[in-house]
C-alpha positions in Angstrom: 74.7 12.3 79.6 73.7 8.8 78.6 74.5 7.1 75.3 72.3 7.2 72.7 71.3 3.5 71.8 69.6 4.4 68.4 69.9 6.6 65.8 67.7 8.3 62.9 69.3 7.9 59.8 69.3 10.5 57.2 67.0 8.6 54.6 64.1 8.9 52.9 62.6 6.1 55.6 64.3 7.8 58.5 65.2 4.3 59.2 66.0 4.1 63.2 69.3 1.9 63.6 70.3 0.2 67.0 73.8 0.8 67.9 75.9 -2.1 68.8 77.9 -3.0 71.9 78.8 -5.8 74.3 76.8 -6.9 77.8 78.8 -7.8 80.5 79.0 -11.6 81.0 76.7 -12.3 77.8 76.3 -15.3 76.1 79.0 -14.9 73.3 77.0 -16.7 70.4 73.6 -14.9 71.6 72.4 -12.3 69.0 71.4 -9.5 71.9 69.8 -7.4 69.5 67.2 -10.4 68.7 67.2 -12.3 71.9 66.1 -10.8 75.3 65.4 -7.2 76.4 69.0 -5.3 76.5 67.8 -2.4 74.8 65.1 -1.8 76.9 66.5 -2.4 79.9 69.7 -0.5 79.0 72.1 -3.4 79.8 74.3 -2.6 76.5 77.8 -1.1 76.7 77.3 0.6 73.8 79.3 1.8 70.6 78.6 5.0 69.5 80.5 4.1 66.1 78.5 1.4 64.8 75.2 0.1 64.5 73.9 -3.5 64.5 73.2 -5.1 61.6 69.8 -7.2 60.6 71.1 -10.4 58.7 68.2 -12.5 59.4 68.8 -16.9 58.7 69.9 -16.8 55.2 70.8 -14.1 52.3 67.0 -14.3 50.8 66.0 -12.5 54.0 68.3 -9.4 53.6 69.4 -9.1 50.1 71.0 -6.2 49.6 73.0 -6.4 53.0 74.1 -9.9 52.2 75.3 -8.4 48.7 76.3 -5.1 49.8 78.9 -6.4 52.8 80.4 -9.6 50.3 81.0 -7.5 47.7 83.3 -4.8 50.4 84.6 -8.1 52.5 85.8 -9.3 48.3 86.9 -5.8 47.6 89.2 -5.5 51.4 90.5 -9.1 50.1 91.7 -7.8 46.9 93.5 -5.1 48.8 94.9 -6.7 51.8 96.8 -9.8 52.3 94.9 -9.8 55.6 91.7 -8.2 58.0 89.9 -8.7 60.6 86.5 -9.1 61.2 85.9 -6.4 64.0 83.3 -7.1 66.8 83.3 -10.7 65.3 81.6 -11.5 69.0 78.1 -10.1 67.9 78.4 -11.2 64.1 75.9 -13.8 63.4 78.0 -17.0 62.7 76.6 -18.5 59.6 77.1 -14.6 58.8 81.2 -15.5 59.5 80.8 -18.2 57.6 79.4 -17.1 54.3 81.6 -13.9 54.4 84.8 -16.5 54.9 
């Protein structure tokens, strides 16, 4: 069976969400979701636990995602004396940055 590369979530847009993954021998700091055509040519190893994530340049461009993952990144800091930024390969990183 092949992996499924997107998924319909259950909302009142039914909102269709790429998963995310690595490419063999890619470009570490390339966004692969933005750049090129991996999806469509099925290049992606892909995770069938996460989705990728559409920060755009700055907060003003995704609001409530820029608010929604600060507010848990402040919340695991107030937990933890340490975390890591999983998959921090495909994170955007002026993304990293603001989040740090």
């Amino acid at each position: 069976m092949a992996k499924r590369y997107f998924t319909e979530l259950e909302n009142d847009e039914r909102s269709q969400v790429a998963h995310n993954g690595w490419i063999m021998n890619a470009k570490p700091f390339e966004d692969f979701a933005m750049v090129g055509w991996h999806y469509l040519r099925r290049t992606i190893n892909i995770w069938g636990d996460s989705v990728k994530l559409r920060y755009g340049s700055c907060p003003a461009e995704s609001p409530f995602l820029w608010t929604h993952m600060s507010q848990y990144v402040e919340s695991l800091a107030s937990i933890f004396d340490g975390f890591r930024l999983d998959n921090a390969h495909s994170t955007p990183i002026h993304v990293c940055y603001y989040l740090l």
